[in-house]
C-alpha positions in Angstrom: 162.2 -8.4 -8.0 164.7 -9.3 -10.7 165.0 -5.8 -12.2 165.9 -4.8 -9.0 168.3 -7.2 -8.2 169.6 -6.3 -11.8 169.9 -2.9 -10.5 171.7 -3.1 -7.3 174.3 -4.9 -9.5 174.8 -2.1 -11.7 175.0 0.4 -9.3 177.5 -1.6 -7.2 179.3 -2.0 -10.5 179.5 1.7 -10.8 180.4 2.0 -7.1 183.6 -0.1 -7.6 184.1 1.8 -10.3 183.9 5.0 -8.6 186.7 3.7 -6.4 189.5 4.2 -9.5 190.9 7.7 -8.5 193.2 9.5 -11.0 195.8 11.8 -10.6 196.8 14.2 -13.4 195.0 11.7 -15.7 196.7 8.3 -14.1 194.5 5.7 -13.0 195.7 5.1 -9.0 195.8 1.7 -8.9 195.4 -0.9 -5.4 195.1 -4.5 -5.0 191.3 -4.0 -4.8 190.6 -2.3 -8.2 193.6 -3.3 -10.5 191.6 -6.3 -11.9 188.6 -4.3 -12.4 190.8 -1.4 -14.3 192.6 -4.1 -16.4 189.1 -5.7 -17.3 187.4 -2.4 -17.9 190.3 -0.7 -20.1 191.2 -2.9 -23.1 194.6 -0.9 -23.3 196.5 0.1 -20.1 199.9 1.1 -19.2 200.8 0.9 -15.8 203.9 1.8 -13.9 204.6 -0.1 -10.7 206.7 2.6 -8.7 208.3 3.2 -4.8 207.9 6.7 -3.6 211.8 7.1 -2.5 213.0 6.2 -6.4 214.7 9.0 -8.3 214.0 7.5 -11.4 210.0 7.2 -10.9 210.3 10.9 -9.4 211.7 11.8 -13.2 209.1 9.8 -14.9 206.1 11.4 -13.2 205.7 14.7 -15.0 206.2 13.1 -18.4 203.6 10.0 -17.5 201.1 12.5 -16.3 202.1 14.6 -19.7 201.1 11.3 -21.9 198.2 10.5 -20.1 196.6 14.0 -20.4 197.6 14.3 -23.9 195.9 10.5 -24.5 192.7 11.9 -22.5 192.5 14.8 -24.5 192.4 12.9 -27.8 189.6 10.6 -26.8 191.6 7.6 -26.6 190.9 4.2 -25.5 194.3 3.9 -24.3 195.3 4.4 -20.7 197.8 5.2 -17.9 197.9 4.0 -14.0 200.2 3.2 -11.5 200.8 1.4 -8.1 203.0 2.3 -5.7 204.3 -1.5 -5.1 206.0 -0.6 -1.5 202.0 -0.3 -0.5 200.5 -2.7 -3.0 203.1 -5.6 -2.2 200.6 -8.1 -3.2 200.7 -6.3 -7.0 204.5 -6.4 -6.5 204.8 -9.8 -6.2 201.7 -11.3 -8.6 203.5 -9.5 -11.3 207.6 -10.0 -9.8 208.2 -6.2 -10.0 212.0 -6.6 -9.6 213.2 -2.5 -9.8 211.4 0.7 -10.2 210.1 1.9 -11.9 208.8 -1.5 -14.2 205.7 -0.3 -17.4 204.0 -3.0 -18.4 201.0 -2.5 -20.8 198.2 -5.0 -20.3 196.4 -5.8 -23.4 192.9 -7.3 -23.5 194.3 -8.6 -19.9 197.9 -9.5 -20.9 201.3 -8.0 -19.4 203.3 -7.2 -22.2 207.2 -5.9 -21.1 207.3 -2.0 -21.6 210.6 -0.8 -23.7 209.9 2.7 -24.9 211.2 5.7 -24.1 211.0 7.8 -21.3 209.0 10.8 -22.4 205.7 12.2 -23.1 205.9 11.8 -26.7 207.8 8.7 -26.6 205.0 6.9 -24.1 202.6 8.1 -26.8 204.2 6.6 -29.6 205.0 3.3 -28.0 201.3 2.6 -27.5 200.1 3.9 -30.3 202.4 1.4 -32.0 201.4 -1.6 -29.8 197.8 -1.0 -29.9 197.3 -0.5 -33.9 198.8 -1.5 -36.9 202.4 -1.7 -37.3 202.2 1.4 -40.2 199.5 3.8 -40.6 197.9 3.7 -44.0 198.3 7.6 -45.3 196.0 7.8 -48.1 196.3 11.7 -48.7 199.0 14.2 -49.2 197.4 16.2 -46.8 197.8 12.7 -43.9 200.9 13.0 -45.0 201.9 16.7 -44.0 199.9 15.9 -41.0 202.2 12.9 -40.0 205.0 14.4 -40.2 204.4 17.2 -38.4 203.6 15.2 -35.8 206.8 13.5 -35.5 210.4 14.4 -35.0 211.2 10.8 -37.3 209.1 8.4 -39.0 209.9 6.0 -41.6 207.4 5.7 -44.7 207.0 2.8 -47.0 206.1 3.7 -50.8 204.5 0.9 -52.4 201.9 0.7 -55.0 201.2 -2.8 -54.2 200.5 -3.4 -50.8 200.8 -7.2 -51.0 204.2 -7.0 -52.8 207.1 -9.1 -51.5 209.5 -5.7 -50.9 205.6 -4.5 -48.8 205.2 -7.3 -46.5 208.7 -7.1 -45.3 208.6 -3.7 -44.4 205.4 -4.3 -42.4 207.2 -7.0 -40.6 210.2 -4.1 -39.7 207.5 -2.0 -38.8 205.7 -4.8 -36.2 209.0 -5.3 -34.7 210.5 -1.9 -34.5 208.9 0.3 -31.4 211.5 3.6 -31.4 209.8 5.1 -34.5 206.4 5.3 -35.9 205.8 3.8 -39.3 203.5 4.6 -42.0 203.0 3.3 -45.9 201.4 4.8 -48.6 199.9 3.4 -52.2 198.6 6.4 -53.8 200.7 8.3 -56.7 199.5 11.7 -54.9 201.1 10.7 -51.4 204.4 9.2 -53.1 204.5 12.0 -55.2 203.8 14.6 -52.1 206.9 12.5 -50.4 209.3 13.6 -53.3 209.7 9.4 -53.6 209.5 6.7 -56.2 207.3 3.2 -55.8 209.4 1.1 -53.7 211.6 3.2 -51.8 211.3 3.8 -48.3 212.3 7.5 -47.0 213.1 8.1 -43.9 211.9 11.5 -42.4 213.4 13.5 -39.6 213.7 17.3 -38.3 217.2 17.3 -37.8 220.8 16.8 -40.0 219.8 16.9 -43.9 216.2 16.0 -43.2 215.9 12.3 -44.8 217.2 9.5 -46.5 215.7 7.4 -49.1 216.8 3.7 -49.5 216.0 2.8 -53.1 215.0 -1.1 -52.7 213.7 -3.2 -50.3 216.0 -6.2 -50.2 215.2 -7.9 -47.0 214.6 -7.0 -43.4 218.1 -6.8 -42.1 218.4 -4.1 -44.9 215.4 -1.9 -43.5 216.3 -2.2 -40.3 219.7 -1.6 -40.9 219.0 1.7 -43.2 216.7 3.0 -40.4 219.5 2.5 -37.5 222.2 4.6 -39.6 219.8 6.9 -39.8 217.1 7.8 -37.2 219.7 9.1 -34.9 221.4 12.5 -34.9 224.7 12.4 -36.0 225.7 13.7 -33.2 223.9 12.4 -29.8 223.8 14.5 -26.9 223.7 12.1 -23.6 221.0 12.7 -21.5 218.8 10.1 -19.2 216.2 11.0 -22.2 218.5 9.3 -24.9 220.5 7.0 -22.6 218.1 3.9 -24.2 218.3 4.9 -27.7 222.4 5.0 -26.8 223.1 2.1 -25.4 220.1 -0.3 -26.1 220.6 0.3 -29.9 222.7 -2.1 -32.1 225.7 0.3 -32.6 228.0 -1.0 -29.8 230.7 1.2 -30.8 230.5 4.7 -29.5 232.9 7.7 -29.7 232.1 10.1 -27.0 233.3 13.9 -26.3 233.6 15.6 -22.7 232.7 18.8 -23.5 231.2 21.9 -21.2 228.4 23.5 -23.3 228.9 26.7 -21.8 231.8 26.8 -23.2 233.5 29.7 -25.5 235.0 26.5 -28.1 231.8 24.7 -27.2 230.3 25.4 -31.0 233.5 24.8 -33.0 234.9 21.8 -31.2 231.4 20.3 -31.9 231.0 21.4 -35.6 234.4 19.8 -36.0 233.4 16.7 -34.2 230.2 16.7 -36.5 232.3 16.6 -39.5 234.5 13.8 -38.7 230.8 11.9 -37.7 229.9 11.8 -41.4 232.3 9.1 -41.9 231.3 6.7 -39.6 227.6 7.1 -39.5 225.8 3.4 -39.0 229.3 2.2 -37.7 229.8 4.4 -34.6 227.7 6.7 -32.4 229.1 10.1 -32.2 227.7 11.5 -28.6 228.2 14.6 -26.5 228.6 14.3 -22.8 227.9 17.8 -21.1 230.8 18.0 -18.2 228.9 21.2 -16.6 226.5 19.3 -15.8 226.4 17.6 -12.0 224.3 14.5 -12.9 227.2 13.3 -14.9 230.2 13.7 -12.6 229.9 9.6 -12.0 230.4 9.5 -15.7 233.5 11.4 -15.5 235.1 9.5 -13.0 234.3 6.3 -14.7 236.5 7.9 -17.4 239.4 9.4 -15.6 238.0 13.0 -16.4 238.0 15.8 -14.5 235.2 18.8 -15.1 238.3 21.3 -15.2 239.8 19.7 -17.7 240.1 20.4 -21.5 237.1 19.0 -24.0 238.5 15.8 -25.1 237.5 12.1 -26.2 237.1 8.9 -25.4 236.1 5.5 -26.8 233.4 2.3 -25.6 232.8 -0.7 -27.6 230.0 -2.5 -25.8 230.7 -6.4 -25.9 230.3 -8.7 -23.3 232.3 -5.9 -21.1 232.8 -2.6 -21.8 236.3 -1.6 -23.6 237.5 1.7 -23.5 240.1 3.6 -25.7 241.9 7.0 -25.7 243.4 8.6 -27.9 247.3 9.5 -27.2 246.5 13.5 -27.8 243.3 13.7 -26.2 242.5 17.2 -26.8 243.3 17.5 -30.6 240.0 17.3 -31.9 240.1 18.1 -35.6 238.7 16.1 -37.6 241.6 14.4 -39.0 242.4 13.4 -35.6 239.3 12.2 -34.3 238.8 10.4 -37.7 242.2 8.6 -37.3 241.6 8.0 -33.6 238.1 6.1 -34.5 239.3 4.1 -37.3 242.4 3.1 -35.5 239.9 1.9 -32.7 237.5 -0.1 -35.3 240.9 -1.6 -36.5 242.4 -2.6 -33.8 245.7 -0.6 -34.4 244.5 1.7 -31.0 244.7 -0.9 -27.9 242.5 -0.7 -24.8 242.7 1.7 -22.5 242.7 0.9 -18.4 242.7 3.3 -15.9 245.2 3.2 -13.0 245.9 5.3 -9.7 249.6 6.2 -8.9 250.9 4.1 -6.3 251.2 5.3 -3.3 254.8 5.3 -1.1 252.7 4.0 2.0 250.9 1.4 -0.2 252.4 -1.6 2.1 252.7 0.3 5.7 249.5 -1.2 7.1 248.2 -4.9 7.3 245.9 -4.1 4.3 248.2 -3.4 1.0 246.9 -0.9 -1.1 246.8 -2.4 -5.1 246.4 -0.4 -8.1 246.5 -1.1 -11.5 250.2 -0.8 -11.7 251.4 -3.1 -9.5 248.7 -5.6 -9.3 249.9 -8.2 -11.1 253.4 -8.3 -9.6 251.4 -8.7 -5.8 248.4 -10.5 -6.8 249.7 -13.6 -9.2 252.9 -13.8 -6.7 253.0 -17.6 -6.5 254.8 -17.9 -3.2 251.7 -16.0 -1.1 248.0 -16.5 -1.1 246.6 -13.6 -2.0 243.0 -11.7 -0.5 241.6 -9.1 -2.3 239.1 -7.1 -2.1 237.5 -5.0 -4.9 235.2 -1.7 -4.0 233.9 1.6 -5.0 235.0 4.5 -2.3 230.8 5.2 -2.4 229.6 1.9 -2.0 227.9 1.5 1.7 228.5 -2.3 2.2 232.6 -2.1 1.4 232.2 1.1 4.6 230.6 -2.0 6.7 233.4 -4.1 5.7 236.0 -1.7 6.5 236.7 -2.8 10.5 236.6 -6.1 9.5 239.1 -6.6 6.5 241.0 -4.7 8.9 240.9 -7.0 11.4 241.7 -9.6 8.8 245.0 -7.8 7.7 246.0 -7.8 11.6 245.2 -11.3 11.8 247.9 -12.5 8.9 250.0 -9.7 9.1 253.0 -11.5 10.6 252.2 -14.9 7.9 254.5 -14.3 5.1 252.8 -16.2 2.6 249.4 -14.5 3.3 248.6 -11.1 1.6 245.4 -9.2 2.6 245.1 -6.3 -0.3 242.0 -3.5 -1.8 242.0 -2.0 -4.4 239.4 1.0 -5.6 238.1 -0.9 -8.6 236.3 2.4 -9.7 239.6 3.8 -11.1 241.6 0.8 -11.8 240.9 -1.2 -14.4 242.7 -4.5 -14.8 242.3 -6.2 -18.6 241.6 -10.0 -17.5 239.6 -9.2 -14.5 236.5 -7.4 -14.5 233.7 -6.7 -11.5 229.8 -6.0 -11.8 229.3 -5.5 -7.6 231.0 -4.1 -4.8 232.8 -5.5 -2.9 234.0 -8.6 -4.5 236.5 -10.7 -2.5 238.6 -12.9 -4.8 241.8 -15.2 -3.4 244.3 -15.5 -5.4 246.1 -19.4 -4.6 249.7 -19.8 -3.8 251.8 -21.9 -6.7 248.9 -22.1 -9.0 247.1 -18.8 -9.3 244.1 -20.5 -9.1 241.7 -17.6 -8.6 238.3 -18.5 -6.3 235.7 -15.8 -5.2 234.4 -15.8 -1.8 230.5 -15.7 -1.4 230.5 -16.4 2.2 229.2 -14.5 5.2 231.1 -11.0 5.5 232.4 -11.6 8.8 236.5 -12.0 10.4 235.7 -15.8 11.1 234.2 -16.3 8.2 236.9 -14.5 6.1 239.6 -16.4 8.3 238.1 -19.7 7.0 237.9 -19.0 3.6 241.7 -18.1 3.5 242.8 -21.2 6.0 240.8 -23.4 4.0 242.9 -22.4 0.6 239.6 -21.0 -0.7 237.1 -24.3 0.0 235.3 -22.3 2.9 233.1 -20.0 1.1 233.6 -20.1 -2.3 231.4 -19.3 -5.2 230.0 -21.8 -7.7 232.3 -21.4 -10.7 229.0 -20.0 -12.5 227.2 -18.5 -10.2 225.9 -15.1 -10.8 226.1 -13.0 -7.9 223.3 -10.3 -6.8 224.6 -7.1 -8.0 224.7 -6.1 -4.1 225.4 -2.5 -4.6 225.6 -0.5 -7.7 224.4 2.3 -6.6 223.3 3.6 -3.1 219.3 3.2 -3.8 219.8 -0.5 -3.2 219.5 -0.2 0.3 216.5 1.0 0.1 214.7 -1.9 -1.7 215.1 -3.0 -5.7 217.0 -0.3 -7.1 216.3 2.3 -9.7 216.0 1.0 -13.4 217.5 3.1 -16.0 
C-alpha cells in the first residue's frame, strides 16, 4: 500500500511537471507552475513580459537564441517567461514595474538582471553569475578556445594565485558582468598569451586587438584599464549598445550624426576615429546612423534634421543631461573635433540649449506661446503671475489638456497680471529649468518669482484654484517626485517599455 501511495506521488510529480510547456526552448511560465520551475531548476532566467511591448517583441528572438544555444550545450541553466498582463498575481509577488523585467532566480532567489540584450550577451551574463568570477585556463589550447569564443575578455596572468595583485583581480572579476574573465598560472598559457606574470591583457576583435596593463595596483586600476578599453573606439548607437553607452562610467560622450549610406560616410568616420585616440577612457566617441527611422526622436532631441550635413554634438551625463555644439558643426577634421572636445572637458565651450524662433502671433490668443528666447522676459516678469505649461507635441495627456488650458487662457484673458503660457519643452531648452514628464504645470508668483508646480487634478476648476489661490491649491511637495506620466506613448497602455 505504501509503495503505491509512493507512486501515485511520483507520477503526479511528473504530471505537474508535464504542465511546463516551452517555446523555442523558454520555459512558459503561470502562477501554477513558476514555484515548481524555480524549485526544479537551480539556475533560471525569467522575463516577465506584456504582449503589446516593443521592447519584449525585440528581445524574443535573441532570448529564444540563448535558450537554444544553453539547451544545446547541456546546461543546467535556464530560460522562462510570463506574460505578467495574464499572470497578474506573478506581477505583483515579484513588483514587476515595466517590461520587459529578467530576473535570474538562484537556488530560489531573485537576483536583478543587468546584462545585455543579446544572445551572446544573455549567455555570458549567466555564465558569469552562475560560476566563478574567472575561468581557470590551464592550457594554451583553453586559451585559443576562449578567445575564440569571445569578441572581449580580460585575462589575469598570475603565477601565484593567492597573490595580493590575484585576489584583487578576482574581486574585479565578481563584480564586473559586461565581460567574461579568465586567469591563468601556467608559464605555457602566459607564454601562449604573449604576457608576463602579473600583467593583465585585455583581448578583443576589434581596434589594435589588446592591451596589457603591466601591474595590478588596486581595483579602481583594473577596472579602470578595462573601461578605456573594452569598448570600440568608435561606438556605433544601436538599442544593442545603448546599455554599454550610457550605463557605463564614461559620462562624457561626443557623438556624430552621420548617414551610413553616405558617399563621405568612410572618411568623415576614419577622421572622427583619429581624433578618438586622444580621448579614449575620457570620452565615448559614438556614431548615430541618421538613415535610420528608429532614431528620428534622437534627432529632434538634438535640433537635427536627417537632410542635414554629418555633424556633431556633445552630452555630459550629470544629474541632467548637458549638451554642447560646436560653432562650425560640420568641420569634422580632426583638429576640429579634437579642439571642440577638449574645449568641452574644459569648460572653455558653454552649454548648448535649443530654442524655436518666436513666432509674430506668439501673444494673439489667450494662451502665449514661450520659447526659449523670450522666456525669461514673460515668465520671471514680477508684476504678473505666470502659468505655464511644459509638453511634448507627441505626448497624449498634454492633447487631453488642450481644451482645457484653453479654457483657462479665456478665463484670465482680460486680468492683466495673469499670464496663461506653453511652451514645446521638446525643443526648448531653458538652463535653470529642466522637466522629466509631460505636461508639467509650473506658476511662476508675482513680486517674488517664487516658482510652485501644480500636482492637482487636470481640470479648469481645478486649474482656476491653483492660480486664485497664488499656488496653495494644488501644489506639489517641494520634494516630491512626480510619476513620469508620459515619456513615451506605451504608457497608456500599462508600465511602459524598459530600455
Amino acid at each position: 500500500m505504501r509503495s503505491g501511495a509512493v507512486l501515485l506521488s511520483c507520477l503526479l510529480v511528473v504530471l505537474t511537471r508535464a504542465e511546463i510547456k516551452t517555446e523555442e526552448n523558454v520555459l512558459v511560465l503561470t502562477k501554477d507552475n513558476f514555484d515548481s520551475a524555480i524549485k526544479d531548476h537551480k539556475f533560471i532566467l525569467v522575463e516577465f513580459y506584456a504582449p503589446w511591448c516593443g521592447h519584449c517583441k525585440a528581445l524574443a528572438p535573441e532570448y529564444a537564441k540563448a535558450a537554444t544555444e544553453l539547451a544545446e550545450e547541456g546546461s543546467e541553466l535556464k530560460l522562462g517567461k510570463v506574460d505578467a498582463t495574464e499572470q497578474t498575481e506573478l506581477g505583483e509577488r515579484f513588483e514587476i514595474r515595466g517590461y520587459p523585467t529578467l530576473k535570474l532566480f538562484r537556488e530560489g532567489q531573485p537576483v536583478e538582471y543587468n546584462g545585455g540584450r543579446t544572445a551572446p550577451e544573455i549567455i555570458r551574463w549567466l555564465k558569469k553569475k552562475s560560476g566563478p568570477p574567472a575561468t581557470e585556463l590551464a592550457t594554451a589550447d583553453e586559451l585559443a578556445a576562449f578567445k575564440e569564443a569571445n569578441e572581449v575578455f580580460v585575462l589575469g596572468c598570475f603565477k601565484d594565485k593567492k597573490s595580493e595583485a590575484a585576489e584583487t583581480f578576482s574581486k574585479v572579476a565578481a563584480t564586473s558582468d559586461d565581460f567574461p574573465f579568465a586567469i591563468a598560472s601556467e608559464d605555457a598559457v602566459i607564454a601562449a598569451a604573449e604576457a608576463q606574470d602579473g600583467q593583465v591583457v585585455l583581448f578583443k576583435k576589434f581596434d589594435e586587438g589588446r592591451n596589457v596593463l603591466d601591474k595590478v595596483e588596486n581595483a579602481d586600476q583594473v577596472k579602470d584599464f578595462v573601461v578605456a578599453n573594452s569598448l570600440p573606439l568608435v561606438i556605433d548607437f544601436t538599442h544593442e549598445s545603448a546599455s554599454k553607452i550610457f550605463g557605463g562610467p564614461i559620462k562624457s560622450h561626443n557623438l556624430l550624426f552621420i548617414d551610413q549610406k553616405a558617399g563621405d560616410f568612410d572618411a568623415v568616420s576614419n577622421n572622427y576615429r583619429e581624433s578618438a585616440k586622444q580621448f579614449r577612457g575620457k570620452v565615448l566617441f559614438v556614431t548615430i546612423n541618421t538613415g535610420n527611422d528608429d532614431h528620428s526622436r534622437i534627432l529632434d532631441f538634438f535640433g537635427i534634421k536627417k537632410s542635414d550635413k554629418p555633424q556633431m554634438r556633445m552630452i555630459r551625463l550629470e544629474d541632467d543631461m548637458a549638451k554642447f555644439k560646436p560653432e562650425d558643426e560640420t568641420n569634422l577634421d580632426p583638429a576640429a573635433v579634437s579642439a571642440f572636445v577638449q574645449g568641452v572637458l574644459s569648460g572653455e565651450v558653454k552649454q548648448h540649449l535649443l530654442s524655436q524662433e518666436l513666432p509674430e502671433d506668439w501673444d494673439r490668443t489667450p494662451v502665449k506661446v514661450l520659447v526659449a528666447k523670450n522666456f525669461d522676459e514673460i515668465a520671471f516678469d514680477k508684476s504678473k503671475k505666470v502659468l505655464v505649461e511644459f509638453y511634448a507635441p507627441w505626448c497624449g495627456h498634454c492633447k487631453q489638456l488642450v481644451p482645457i488650458y484653453d479654457q483657462l487662457g479665456e478665463a484670465f484673458k482680460d486680468q492683466d497680471d495673469v499670464v496663461i503660457a506653453k511652451l514645446d519643452a521638446t525643443a526648448n531648452e531653458l538652463e535653470h529649468t529642466k522637466v522629466g514628464s509631460f505636461p508639467t504645470l509650473k506658476l511662476y508668483k508675482k513680486e517674488t518669482n517664487e516658482v510652485v508646480e501644480y500636482n492637482g487634478e487636470r481640470t479648469l476648476e481645478g486649474l482656476k484654484k491653483f492660480i486664485e489661490s497664488d499656488g496653495d491649491y494644488g501644489k506639489a511637495p517641494a520634494e516630491d517626485v512626480q510619476e513620469d506620466e508620459e515619456k513615451q506613448e506605451d504608457d497608456e497602455h500599462g508600465p511602459r517599455d524598459e530600455l
